[in-house]
N, C-alpha and C positions, 0 to 999 in steps of 0.2 A: 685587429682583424676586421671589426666592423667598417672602420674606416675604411677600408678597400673594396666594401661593397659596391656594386654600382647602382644610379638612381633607379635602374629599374627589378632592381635584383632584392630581394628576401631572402636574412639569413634568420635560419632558424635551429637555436640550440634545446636539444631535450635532455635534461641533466637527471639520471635516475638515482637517488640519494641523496643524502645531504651533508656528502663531506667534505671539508672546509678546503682541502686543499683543491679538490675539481671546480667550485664555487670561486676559490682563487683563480682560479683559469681561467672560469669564466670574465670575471671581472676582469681581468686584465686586457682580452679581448674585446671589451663591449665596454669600461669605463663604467662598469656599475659603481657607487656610491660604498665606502666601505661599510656606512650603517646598516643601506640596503643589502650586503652582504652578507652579515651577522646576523640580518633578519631573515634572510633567505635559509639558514644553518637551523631554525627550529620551528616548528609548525604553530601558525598564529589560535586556532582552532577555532576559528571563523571566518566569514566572510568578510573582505575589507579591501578599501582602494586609498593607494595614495599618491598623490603627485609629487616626486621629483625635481629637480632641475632640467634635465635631458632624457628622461624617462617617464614610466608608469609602473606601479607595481598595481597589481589586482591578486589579491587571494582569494583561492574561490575552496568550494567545497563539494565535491562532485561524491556519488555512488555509484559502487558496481558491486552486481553478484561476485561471491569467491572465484579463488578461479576451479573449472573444474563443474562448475553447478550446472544443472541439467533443467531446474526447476526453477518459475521465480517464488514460490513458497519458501526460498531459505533468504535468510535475510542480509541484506545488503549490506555492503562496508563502506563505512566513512573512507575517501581521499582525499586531502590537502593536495590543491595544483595552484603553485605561484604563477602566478605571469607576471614577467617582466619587458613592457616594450619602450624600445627606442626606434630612433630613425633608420630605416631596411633592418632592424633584428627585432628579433624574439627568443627568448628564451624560458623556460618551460622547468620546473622544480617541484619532483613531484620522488618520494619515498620510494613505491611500487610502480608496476607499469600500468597505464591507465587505460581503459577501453575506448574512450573516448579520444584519446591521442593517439590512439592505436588506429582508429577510423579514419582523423585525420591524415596519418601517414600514408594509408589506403589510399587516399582522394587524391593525394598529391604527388604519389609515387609517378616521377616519370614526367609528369606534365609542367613542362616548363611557363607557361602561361600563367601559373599559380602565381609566381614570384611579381607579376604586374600590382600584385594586391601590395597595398602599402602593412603598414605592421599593426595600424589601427583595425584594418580591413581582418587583417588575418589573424589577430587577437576575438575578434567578434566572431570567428569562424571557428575557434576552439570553445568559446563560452556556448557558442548556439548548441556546440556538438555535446558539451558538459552538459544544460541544459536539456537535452533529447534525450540524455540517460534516462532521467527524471522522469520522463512521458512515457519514455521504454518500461521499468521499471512498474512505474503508475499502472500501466495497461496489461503488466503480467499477472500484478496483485485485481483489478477488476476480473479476469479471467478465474483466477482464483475464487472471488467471490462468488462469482455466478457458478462456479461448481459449487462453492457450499450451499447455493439456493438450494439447490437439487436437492442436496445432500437433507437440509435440513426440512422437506416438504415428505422425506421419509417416514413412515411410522416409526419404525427402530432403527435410526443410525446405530452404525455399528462405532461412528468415531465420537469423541466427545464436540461436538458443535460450538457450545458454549467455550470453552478452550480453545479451540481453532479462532474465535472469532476473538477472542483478548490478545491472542497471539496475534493476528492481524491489526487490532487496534495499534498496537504497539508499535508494530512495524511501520504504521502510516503514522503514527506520531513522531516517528524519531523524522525519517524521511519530511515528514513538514518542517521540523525544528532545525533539520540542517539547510532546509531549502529554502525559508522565510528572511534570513536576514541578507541573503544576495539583493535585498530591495533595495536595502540601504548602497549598496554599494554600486548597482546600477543607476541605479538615481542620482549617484555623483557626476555619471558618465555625462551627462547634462546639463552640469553647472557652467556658470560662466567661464569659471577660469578655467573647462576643460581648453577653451579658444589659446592658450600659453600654449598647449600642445599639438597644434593645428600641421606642424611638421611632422608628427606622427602619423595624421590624418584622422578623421572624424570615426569615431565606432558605431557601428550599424545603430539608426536608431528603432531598429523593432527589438534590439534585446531586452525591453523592458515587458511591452506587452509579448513576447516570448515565455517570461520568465512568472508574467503574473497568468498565463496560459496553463504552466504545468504547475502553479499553485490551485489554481481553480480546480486540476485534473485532481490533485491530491487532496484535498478540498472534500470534492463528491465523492472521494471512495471514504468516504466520514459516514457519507448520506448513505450510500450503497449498503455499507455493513448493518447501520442502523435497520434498514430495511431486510436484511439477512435477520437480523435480530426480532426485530417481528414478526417474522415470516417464521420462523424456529418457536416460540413463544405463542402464536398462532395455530400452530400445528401441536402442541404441548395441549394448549386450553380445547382444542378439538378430541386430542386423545381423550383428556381429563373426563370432559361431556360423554364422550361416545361409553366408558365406565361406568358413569355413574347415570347412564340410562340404561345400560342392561342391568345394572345392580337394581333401580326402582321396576325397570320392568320382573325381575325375578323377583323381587317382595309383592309385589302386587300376587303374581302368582301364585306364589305360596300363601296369601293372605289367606284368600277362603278354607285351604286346607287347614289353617292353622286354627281359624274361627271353627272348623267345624268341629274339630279336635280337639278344643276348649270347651266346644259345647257337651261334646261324646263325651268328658271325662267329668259332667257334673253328677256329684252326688242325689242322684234323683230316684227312686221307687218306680219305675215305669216300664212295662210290658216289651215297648221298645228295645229298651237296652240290654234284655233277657235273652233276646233271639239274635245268636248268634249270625246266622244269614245276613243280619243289617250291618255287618262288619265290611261286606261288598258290598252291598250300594250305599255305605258312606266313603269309601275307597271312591268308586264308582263319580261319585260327587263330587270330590275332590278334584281325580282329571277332568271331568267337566267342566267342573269352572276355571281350570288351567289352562285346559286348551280354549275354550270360548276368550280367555283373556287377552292367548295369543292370537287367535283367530282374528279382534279387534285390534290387536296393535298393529299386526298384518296388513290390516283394511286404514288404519290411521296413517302407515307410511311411518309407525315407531321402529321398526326393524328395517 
């Protein structure tokens, strides 16, 4: 089948599963390699490129929300997406359906002009759109952040902060840990011997700085939380302070009452303490110097 293509035509197979007999199909249309078909049958679980005789294989590793999610707060799933190109095909190997292929379809539904792209061309145009999840994805979780700024500059959140914000770490860790090793394998896209496959045609050379693009992006949402994190922590040691200055201001307060009350209760012989009347103006005394102490914190700017 691939043979019948013509020089200016793109065939492009999308194969959803990995069962061996549809994989046989394929290869028999397109001359795949039977190793490369065995290896197309199980998921590498990482990113990886290798060269062929009359092909490419690139395994990539792409994310999407479930399906169905409303939000980007739930956390993203790992997808294994094979590519396999030769001359005018491609074909595509991937378990579930992919968002990212799914946009691809989008872009090309109908528009016969697409097919000019050789299969280097149009292998570069699935990794950039894999790649854009990334950024997509990257830009829901910043969103998110910046609502927990809010969240967390509150006196009393109602949600746990600190939890929200592990929950997020985690998420941008995994999302780095699948995203970091496509270096390696773009970085081959480069090498000399890619020139053996110069009939495939040459793959975009910006998918590197692309790729090290939406690493940077996921990178800063490290820094962004960090900053979430002190900003939550910052507002804590605020609370703490703003406590434990009405606590000192109310002992102060109560001080003199209590001095005076220490004093009134000494065992003394004295005229004083016989006359019932000085019950009120030691009372008396006491809000005196209570309120004179507020009256100065008033005038100091402690309240």
């Amino acid at each position: 089948m691939a043979g019948t293509v013509a020089e200016r035509q793109l065939l492009w197979i999308d194969v959803v599963g990995r069962d061996p007999a549809d994989l046989d199909t394929v290869a028999a249309a397109t001359g795949i390699q039977e190793d490369l078909t065995r290896r197309l049958a199980r998921e590498t679980g990482r990113a990886d490129l290798t060269l062929y005789q009359e092909c490419i294989h690139l395994a990539l590793e792409s994310m999407d929300l479930p399906a169905g999610a409303e939000t980007e707060t739930v956390q993203p799933k790992r997808l294994e997406i094979d590519l396999v190109a030769g001359r005018n095909w491609v074909v595509t190997v991937h378990n579930e359906p992919a968002a990212a292929l799914d946009r691809i379809d989008e872009l090309t539904h109908g528009d016969t002009r697409f097919g000019e792209l050789d299969a280097a061309g149009f292998m570069a145009a699935i990794v950039d759109e894999i790649v854009g999840r990334y950024l997509a994805i990257s830009e829901g979780i910043e969103r998110e952040i910046d609502r927990l700024d809010e969240l967390a500059l509150r006196p009393n959140p109602h949600e746990d902060v600190l939890a929200r914000i592990v929950e997020i770490r985690r998420r941008i860790g995994t999302i780095r840990r699948t995203l970091a090793p496509h270096r390696v394998a773009f970085a081959a896209l480069a090498r000399p011997e890619m020139a053996l496959h110069e009939e495939l045609g040459r793959p975009w050379p910006g998918l590197t700085d692309r790729l090290d693009r939406a690493i940077a992006s996921v990178e800063s949402l490290r820094d962004l939380l960090l900053g979430t994190y002190d900003i939550y922590m910052g507002r804590a040691a605020q609370g703490a302070n703003e406590v434990m200055k009405r606590l000192t201001l109310l002992s102060a307060v109560l001080l003199p009452a209590v001095v005076l009350a220490g004093i009134m209760g000494m065992n003394f012989k004295l005229d004083f303490f016989d006359d019932t009347r000085n019950f009120v103006l030691v009372v008396g005394a006491m809000a005196v110097f209570g309120a004179s102490l507020l009256v100065a914190a008033r005038w100091r700017r402690w309240l």
